[in-house]
N, C-alpha and C positions, 0 to 999 in steps of 0.2 A: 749388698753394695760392693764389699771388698772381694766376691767372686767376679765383681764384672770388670770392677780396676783389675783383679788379674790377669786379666786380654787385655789393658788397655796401656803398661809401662813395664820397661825392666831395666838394666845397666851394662853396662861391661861387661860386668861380674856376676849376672845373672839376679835372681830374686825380683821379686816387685815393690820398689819401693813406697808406689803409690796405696801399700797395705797399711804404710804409718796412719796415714788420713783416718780411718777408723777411730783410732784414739786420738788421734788431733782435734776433730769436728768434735766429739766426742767431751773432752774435756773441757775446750773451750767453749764450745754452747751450754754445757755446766756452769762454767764459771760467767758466764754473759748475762744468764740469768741471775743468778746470786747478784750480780751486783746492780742488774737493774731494779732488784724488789728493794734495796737499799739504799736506793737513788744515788748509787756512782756510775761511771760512765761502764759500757758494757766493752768487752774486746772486741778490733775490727778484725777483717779479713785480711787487714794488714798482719796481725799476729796469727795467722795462721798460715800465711804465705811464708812468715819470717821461720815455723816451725818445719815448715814441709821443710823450708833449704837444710835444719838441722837435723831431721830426720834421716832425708835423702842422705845427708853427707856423710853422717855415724855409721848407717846400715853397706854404705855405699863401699866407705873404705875399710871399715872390718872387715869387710866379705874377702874383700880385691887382697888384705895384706895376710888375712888370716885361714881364707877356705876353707869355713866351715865342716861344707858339703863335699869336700875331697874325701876318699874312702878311707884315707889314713884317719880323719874327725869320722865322718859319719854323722853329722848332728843337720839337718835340715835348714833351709838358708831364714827360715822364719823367725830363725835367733835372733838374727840382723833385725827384725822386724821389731820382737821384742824390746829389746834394748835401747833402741833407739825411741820408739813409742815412752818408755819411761820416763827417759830422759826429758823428751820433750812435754810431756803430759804432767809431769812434775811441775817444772818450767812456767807451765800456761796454767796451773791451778796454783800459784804465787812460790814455789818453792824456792829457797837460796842454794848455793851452791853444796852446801853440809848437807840439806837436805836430798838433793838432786845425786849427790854420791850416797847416800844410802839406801836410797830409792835402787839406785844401779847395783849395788854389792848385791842386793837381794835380787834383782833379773837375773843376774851371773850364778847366783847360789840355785836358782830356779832348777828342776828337771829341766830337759830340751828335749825335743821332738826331733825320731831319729827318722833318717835321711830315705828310712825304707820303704814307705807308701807311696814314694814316687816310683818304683820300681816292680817293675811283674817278678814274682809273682802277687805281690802285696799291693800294686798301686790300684789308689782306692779314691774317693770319692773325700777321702779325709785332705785332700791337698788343697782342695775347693775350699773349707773352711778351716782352714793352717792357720790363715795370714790372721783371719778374722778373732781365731784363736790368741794368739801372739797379741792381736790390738787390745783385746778385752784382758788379757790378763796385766798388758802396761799397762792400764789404767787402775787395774784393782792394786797392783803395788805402789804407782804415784798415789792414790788416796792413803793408802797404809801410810806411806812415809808421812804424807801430811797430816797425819794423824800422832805420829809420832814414835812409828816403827824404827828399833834401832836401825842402824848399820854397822854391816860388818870387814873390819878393816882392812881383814887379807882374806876375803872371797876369793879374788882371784889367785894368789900369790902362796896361800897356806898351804907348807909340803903334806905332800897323801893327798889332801879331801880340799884341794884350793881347784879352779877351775881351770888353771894351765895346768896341774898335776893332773886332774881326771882325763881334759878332753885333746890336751896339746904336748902330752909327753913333757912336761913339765917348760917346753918351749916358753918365755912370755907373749900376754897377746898386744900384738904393736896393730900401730896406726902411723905410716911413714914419714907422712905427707901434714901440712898446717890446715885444719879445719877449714875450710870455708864453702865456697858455693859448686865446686867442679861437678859432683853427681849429679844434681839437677840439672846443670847448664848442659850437661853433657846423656842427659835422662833418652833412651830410644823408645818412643812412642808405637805400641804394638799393633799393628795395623795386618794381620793374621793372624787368626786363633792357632798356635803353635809353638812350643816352645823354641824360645830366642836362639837357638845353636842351630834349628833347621827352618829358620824365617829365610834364608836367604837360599835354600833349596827349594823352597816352595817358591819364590820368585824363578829361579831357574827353571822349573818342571812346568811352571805356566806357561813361558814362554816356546816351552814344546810342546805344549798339549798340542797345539796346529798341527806341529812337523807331525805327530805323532800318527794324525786320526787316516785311519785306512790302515794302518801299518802295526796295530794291536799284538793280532796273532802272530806277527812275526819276530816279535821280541826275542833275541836272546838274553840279553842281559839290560840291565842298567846301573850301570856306574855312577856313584857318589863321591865326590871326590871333598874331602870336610877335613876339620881341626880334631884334635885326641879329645876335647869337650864336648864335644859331640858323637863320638865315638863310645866316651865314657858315661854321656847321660841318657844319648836316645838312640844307641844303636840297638834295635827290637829287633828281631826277628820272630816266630814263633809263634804261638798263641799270644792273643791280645785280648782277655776275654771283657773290659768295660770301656767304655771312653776314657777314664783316669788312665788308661796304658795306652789305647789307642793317639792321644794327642801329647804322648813323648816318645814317637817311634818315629823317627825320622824317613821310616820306609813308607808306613802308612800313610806320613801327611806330604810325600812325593806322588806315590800312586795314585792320590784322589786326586790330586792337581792335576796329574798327567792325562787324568781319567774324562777329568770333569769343566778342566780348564776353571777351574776355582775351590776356594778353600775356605768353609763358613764351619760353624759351630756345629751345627747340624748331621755335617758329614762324619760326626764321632758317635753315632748312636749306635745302637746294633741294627737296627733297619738298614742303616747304610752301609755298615759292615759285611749285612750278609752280601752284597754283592761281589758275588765270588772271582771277578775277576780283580778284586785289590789282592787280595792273598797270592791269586797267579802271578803281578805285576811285584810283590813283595819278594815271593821263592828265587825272580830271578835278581833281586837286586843285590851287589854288593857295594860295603861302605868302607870304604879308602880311605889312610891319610896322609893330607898334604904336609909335608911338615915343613914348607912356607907359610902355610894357613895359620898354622900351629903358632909356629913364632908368633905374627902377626896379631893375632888372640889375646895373646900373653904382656905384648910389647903395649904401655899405658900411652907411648907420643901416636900409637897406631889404630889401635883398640877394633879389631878386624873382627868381622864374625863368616868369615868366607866360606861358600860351596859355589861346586859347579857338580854337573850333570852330562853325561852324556848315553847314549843310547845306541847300544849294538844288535842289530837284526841278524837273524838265523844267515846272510847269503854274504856275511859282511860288511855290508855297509853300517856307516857312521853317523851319527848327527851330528847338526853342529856343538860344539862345544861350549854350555854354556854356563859364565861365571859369574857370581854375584860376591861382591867382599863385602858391601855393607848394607844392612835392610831399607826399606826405606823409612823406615821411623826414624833413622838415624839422624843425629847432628848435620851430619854433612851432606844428608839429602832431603834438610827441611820442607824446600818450597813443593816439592812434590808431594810430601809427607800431609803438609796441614791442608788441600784440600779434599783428603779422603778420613781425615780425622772428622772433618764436620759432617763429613756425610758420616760415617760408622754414628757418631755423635743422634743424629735424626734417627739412621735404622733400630738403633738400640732403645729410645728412648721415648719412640712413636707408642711403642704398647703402652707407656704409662701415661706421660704427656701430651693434651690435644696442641695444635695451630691455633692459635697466634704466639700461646706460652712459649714452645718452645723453643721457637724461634726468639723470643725475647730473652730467653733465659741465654741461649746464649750468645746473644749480643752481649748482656749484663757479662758474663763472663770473661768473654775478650776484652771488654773495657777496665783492663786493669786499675788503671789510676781511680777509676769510682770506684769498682770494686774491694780498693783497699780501706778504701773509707769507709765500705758497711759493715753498720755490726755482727757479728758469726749469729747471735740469735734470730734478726733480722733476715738473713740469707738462708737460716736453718729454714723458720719459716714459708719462706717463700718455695722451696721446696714440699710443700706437701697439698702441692695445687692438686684441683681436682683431677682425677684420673679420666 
């Protein structure tokens, strides 16, 4: 389930927060049931909305104050995942605040999973079950603690072997900003299998597939014009030899668009690799930075994920130039946003759920205000309708 939230949210700041859900559903359908076999009332979906907001918020704003995944740490953004999964998973299986801090010393004392499996020559199949990883393990340390696992006082802070010592150059780790709900409210809904730094290149390259068709063979070049995070996550060139390289190479998920006038999960296989004219469309691409873009990126009142694209033929001529700053998942381009969400929502969910279900299910969904009222076990439930 948390390989398919990985296509389906991310932030600002990159990561998918929607990996927390894992150990949220997770704990609190635990705990729903413990307390209906003892006749107390079980947790709503109210309490599980109230943990995504602290999830979302922890993973959201460690990532943004801390960067992880900068090559100075090197630690992979499933940290955020971690951590925050604790937190909240402690939380929702009755933990107090002593507890919920020692719950956390021991995520922080944890190994981390380093940054490199997203990267060729190593990117691998292990990124797809990262998050899933990270859910399961906050959960096996929220039970610890509520069991009565110490904690440890200066995890993070202890010189040599404390967690800002090992991973932050003995930097402290901050959080700038007052807790509350900004990562979610501000959550970009992923609505291209692609990673978040070339979602808005791949909107660009659709809108040329048109200009394009006839005019193949005469490519010289294609120019990407992107921010240094993108530059530094998914500038690929080269051999791409599985899908885990293939869908962070911002050249490959131009070329299929350019190619195909769309961009589905499928076009990351090697089937569709082998067609040899992506790697011709890749040799001649190169990846530029804006460093307007760049700013913009970086800047929290802006929070820009900008490319644009344009397309040089062998006799000179130009295409138009075309720029995207923000995806459509984004905050600021809601209303277009959710009704390609319910659709992705039906295509994805048709293999497992027939009609009339799932069309009900999410109606139930949108209906926030009922939904907060049902129980997690109740909803857990209802999910395991017949296929």
């Amino acid at each position: 389930m948390i390989r398919w939230l990985d296509f389906s949210d991310t932030t600002f700041v990159g990561g998918h927060p929607s990996d927390n859900l894992g150990a949220i559903l997770a704990a609190s359908d635990y705990v729903s049931r413990q307390r209906r076999r003892s006749g107390a009332a079980p947790l709503l979906m109210a309490d599980v909305y109230a943990a995504m907001v602290g999830a979302y918020e922890i993973q959201g704003l460690l990532a943004s104050d801390n960067r992880f995944d900068d090559p100075s740490v090197g630690l992979d953004h499933v940290i955020g995942v971690k951590v925050a999964s604790t937190a909240m998973a402690t939380r929702l299986l009755g933990g107090d605040v002593t507890t919920i801090a020692g719950a956390l010393s021991n995520a922080f004392l944890d190994g981390h999973p380093l940054n490199a499996y997203r990267h060729t020559p190593n990117a691998g199949p292990r990124k797809g079950w990262a998050g899933g990883d990270a859910a399961g393990r906050a959960v096996w340390l929220a039970l610890n603690a509520m069991r009565g696992e110490m904690g440890y006082p200066t995890a993070l802070s202890a010189p040599t072997w404390g967690f800002e010592a090992v991973y932050l150059s003995g930097a402290s780790l901050k959080i700038s900003r007052p807790l509350g709900s900004f990562v979610l409210d501000n959550v970009i809904f992923k609505l291209h299998p692609v990673q978040r730094n070339a979602s808005t290149a791949v909107e660009c390259a659709l809108r040329l597939h048109r200009w394009l068709n006839g005019r193949l063979s005469s490519v010289k070049r294609i120019m990407i014009f992107t921010q240094n995070e993108a530059l530094r996550r998914i500038n690929k060139p080269g051999l791409l030899p599985n899908r885990a390289a293939r869908d962070h190479s911002i050249q490959y998920a131009v070329a299929i668009a350019l190619l195909r006038g769309r961009l589905i999960s499928d076009d990351y296989s090697d089937e569709s690799a082998s067609d040899p004219r992506i790697d011709w469309l890749r040799d001649r691409t190169t990846v530029l930075e804006d460093v307007n873009y760049t700013h913009d990126h970086y800047d929290l009142t802006i929070r820009s994920c900008a490319n644009a694209i344009q397309i040089e033929l062998q006799d000179g001529t130009l295409s138009p130039l075309e720029e995207t700053a923000f995806p459509i998942g984004d905050p600021s381009r809601r209303d277009g946003a959710l009704p390609m969400l319910t659709d992705k929502f039906h295509a994805l969910t048709c293999y497992h759920w027939l009609e009339p279900f799932r069309s009900d299910l999410l109606a139930q969904l949108l209906d926030a205000e009922t939904m907060k009222l049902l129980p997690v076990c109740d909803f857990m439930d209802k999910l395991r309708a017949p296929s």
